[in-house]
N, C-alpha and C positions, 0 to 999 in steps of 0.2 A: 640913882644907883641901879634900879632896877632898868631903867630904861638903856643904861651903858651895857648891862651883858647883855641885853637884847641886841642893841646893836653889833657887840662883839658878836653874838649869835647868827645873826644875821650874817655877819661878815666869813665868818668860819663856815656858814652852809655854803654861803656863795661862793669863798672861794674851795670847798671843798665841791660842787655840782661843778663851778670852772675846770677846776682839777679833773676831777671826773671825767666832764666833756672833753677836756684835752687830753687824758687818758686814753679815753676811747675811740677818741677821735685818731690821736696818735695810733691807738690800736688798729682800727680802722684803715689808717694810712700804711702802715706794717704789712696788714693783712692782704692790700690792693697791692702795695709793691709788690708781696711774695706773689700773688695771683699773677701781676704782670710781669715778672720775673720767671714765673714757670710758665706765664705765657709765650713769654720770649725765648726761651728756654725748648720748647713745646716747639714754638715756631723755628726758634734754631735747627732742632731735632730734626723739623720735619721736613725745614731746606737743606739741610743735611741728606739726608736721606731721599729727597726729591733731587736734591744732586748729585748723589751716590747712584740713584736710580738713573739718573740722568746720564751721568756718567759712565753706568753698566748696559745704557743702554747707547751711548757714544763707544765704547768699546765694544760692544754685540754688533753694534753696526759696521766698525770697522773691521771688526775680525768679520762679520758676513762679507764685507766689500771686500774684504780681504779675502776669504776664501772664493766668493763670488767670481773674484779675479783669475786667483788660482786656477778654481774649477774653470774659469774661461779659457785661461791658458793653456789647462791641460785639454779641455776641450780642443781647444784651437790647435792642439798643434795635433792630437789624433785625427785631427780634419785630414792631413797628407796622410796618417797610419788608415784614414777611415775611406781618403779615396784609393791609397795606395787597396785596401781589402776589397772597395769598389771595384778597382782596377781589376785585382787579380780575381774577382768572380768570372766579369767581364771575361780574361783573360783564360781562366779556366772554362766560362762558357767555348769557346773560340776553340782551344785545343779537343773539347771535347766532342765538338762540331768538327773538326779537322779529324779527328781520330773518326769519327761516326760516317762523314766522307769515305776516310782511308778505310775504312773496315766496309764500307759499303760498295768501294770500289774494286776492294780484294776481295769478294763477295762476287760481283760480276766479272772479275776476271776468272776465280772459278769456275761461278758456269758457263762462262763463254770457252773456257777451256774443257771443261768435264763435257760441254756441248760439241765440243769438236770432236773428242775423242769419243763420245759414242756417234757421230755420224761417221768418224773414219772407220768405228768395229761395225756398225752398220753397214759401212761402203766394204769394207771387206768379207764381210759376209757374208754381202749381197753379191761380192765379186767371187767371193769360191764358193758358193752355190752355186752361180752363173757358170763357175770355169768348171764345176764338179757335172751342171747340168750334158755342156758344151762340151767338156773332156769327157767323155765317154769310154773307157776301157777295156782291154779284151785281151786275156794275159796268151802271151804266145812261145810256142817252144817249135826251135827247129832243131832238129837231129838228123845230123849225115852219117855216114855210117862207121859207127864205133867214134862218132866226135859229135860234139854239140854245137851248133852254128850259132844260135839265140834263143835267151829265156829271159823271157819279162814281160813286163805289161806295156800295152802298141796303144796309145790312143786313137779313137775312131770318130767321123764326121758322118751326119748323116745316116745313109744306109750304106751297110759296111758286109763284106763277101770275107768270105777265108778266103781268095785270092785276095783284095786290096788289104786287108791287114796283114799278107805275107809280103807285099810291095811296103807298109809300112815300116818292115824291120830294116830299111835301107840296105838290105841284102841285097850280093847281083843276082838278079833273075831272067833266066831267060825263059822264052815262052813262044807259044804259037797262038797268035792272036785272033779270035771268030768269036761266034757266037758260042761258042764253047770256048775257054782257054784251058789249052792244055800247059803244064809247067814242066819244061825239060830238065831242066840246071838250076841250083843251086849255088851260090859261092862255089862255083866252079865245077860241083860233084853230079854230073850228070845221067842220063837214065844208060843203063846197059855201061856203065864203068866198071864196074865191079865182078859182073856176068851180063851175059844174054837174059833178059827180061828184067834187070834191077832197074827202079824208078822212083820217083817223086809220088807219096799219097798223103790226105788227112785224115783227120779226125775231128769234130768238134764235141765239146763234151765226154772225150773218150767213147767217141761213137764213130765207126767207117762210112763216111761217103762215099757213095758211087753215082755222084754227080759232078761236073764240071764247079770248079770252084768258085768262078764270079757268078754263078748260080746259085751256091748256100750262102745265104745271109743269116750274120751273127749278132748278137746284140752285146750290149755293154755285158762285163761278169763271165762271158761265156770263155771256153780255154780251146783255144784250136791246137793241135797237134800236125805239125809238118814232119813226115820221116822220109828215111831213104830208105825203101823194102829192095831184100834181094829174091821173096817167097812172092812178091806177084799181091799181093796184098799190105 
């Protein structure tokens, strides 16, 4: 009898430690599933996400290639906007060479012009100096009697007499011609017309000579005086 519960005893541990171990074992088994379960899981997750990344980074790439392009594009096509801008530096260098010419050539025509006209104020002022030197002057008045023959200025050459600048007024003169010249006549008004003793005399300076006329010599500025006297003087 005793020896029967033992055995039942026996039997009841055993299969109660079987149990047990199959409990635990099952448990065991539970526990590894869930682990490789969340490992799987885990691993899901993390191809997931390795794909997602993969993915974000397959669309990063094409939106780069994409933009990459774009920006080539637009690159590419400012190439004509960038040589066209090439162009017109170029082009604006060129006009403003053209203009720097033009401005440097109306620059030289200037002073080849401003150059001319001071040698033509040069040349003429060298020419009426010359002609002021060369015209020499000598204002002259002839007076007949109770009429005026000529008044004005005679240019004179040289060395010049109150006879040869009364030959200058292109008045008729008559005369006797020597080493003295005497003057008879006048534009016609001769000596002793008027009475016995009337005549031809000068003056230079508002002074009476009482010399032979191609004998006083006059200088530029000077005023000779030609009258008709009927006093003899």
């Amino acid at each position: 009898m005793r020896k029967t519960k033992g055995i039942i005893a026996a039997v009841i541990v055993t299969i109660l430690l079987i149990g047990g171990a199959l409990a635990f074992q099952q448990n065991h088994a539970n526990q590894a599933s869930e682990d490789v379960t969340a490992t799987s899981q885990s691993v899901t997750s993390s191809s997931q996400a390795a794909s997602a990344t993969s993915q974000s980074r397959v669309n990063h790439k094409h939106l780069s290639s994409s933009a990459t392009k774009k920006a080539h594009k637009t690159a590419t096509k400012p190439k004509n906007s960038t040589s066209s801008t090439n162009d017109r530096p170029h082009s604006s260098k060129a006009q403003v060479k053209t203009q720097s010419s033009a401005a440097t050539s109306t620059k030289k025509r200037r002073a080849t012009k401003q150059s001319a006209v001071t040698a033509s104020k040069t040349a003429r002022k060298a020419k009426s100096t010359k002609a002021a030197v060369a015209e020499k002057k000598v204002y002259l008045v002839v007076s007949g009697y109770k009429k005026t023959f000529f008044k004005g200025n005679v240019v004179i050459h040289g060395s010049a007499t109150a006879f040869s600048v009364l030959q200058a007024s292109k008045l008729k003169v008559v005369y006797q011609n020597g080493a003295s010249v005497y003057v008879s006549s006048i534009n016609g008004l001769a000596q002793n017309d008027v009475k016995v003793g009337s005549g031809w005399k000068y003056k230079v300076n508002n002074k009476f000579i009482d010399k032979a006329a191609n004998l006083k010599r006059v200088s530029a500025g000077d005023r000779v005086h030609w009258y008709f006297t009927t006093a003899g003087y």
